[in-house]
C-alpha positions in Angstrom: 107.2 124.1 98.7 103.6 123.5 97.7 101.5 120.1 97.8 99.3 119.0 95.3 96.2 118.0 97.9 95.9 118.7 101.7 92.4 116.9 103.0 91.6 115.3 106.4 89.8 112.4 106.8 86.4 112.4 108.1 85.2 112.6 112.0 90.0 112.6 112.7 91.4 115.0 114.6 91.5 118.8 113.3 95.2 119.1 113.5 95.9 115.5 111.2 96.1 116.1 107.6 96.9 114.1 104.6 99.5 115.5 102.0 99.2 114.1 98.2 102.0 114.8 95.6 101.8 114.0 92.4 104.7 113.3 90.1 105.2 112.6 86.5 108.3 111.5 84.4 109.2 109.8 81.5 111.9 107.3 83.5 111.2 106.0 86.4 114.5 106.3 88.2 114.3 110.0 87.8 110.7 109.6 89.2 111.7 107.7 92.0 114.1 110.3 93.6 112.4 113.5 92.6 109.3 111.7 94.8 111.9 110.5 97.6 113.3 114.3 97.9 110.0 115.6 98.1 108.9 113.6 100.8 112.2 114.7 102.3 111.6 118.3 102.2 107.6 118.0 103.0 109.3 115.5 106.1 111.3 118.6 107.0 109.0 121.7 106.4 106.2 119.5 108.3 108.7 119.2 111.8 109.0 122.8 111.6 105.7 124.0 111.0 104.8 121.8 113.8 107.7 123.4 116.2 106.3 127.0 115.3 102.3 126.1 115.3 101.7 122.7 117.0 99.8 121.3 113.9 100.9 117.5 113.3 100.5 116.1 109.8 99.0 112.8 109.5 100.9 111.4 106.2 102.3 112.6 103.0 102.2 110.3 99.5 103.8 110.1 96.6 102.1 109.3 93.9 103.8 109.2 90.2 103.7 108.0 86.7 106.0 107.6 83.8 106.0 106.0 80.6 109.7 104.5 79.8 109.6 100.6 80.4 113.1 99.5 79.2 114.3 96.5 81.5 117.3 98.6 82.9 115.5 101.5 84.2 112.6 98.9 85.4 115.3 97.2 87.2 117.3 100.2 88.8 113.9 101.5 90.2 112.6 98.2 91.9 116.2 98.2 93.2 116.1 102.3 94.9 112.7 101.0 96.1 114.2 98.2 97.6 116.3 100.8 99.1 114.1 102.8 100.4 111.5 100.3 101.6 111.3 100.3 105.5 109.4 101.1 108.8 109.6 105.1 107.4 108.4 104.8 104.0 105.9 101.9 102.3 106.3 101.4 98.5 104.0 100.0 95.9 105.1 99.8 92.1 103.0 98.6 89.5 102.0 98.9 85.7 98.7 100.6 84.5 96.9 99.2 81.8 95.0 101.2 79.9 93.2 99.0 77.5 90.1 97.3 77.2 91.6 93.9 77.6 89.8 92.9 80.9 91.8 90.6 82.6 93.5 89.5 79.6 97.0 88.6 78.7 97.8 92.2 77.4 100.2 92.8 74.2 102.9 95.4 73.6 101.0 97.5 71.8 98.1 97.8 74.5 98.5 101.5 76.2 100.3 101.0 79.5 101.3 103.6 82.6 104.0 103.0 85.5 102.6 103.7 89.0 104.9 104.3 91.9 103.2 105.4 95.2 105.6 106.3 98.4 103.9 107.2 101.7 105.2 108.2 105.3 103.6 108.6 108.2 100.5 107.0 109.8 
């Protein structure tokens, strides 16, 4: 498995390091679990790198768009976040606007993005 982005933050420790995925999909709900199963693989490659080598990982992300905003697949996704929400994993899921509206009721036909972002780790 490869990730996307591997940094570390400033002046932290040499062996902490931030993974970033990035995802995209047209539904969400098949956004949402390709991002949960990668975070479950990076979860598992991560404890055995750090059995073989000692390195420790800070935190991996998530972070994925889509396009499809029907209610029902709006609805299923809140609902598998809702699932996966917890002490392991913080969620965030949100629309994109990408419009020149400014803070103003947007229409239907203003250009729009989902965002999901799942993280682990501290």
């Amino acid at each position: 498995m490869f990730v996307d982005l591997i940094f570390r933050k400033k002046r932290s420790r040499l062996d902490r390091f931030i993974y970033l995925e990035f995802k995209l999909g047209k539904k969400p709900t098949t956004l949402v679990n390709n991002m949960i199963d990668d975070l479950i693989k990076n979860n598992e490659i991560v404890k055995s790198h750090y059995k073989k080598t000692g390195l420790k990982r800070r935190s991996a992300w998530c972070i994925g768009f889509y396009r499809n905003f029907s209610k029902l697949t709006i609805n299923r996704t809140n609902e598998e976040l809702k699932n996966i929400s917890s002490n392991d994993f913080s969620v965030l899921h949100d629309t994109l606007y990408i419009c020149k509206c400014r803070g103003k009721v947007h229409a239907d036909k203003c250009h729009k993005l989902g965002l999901v972002i799942i993280g682990s780790g501290n």
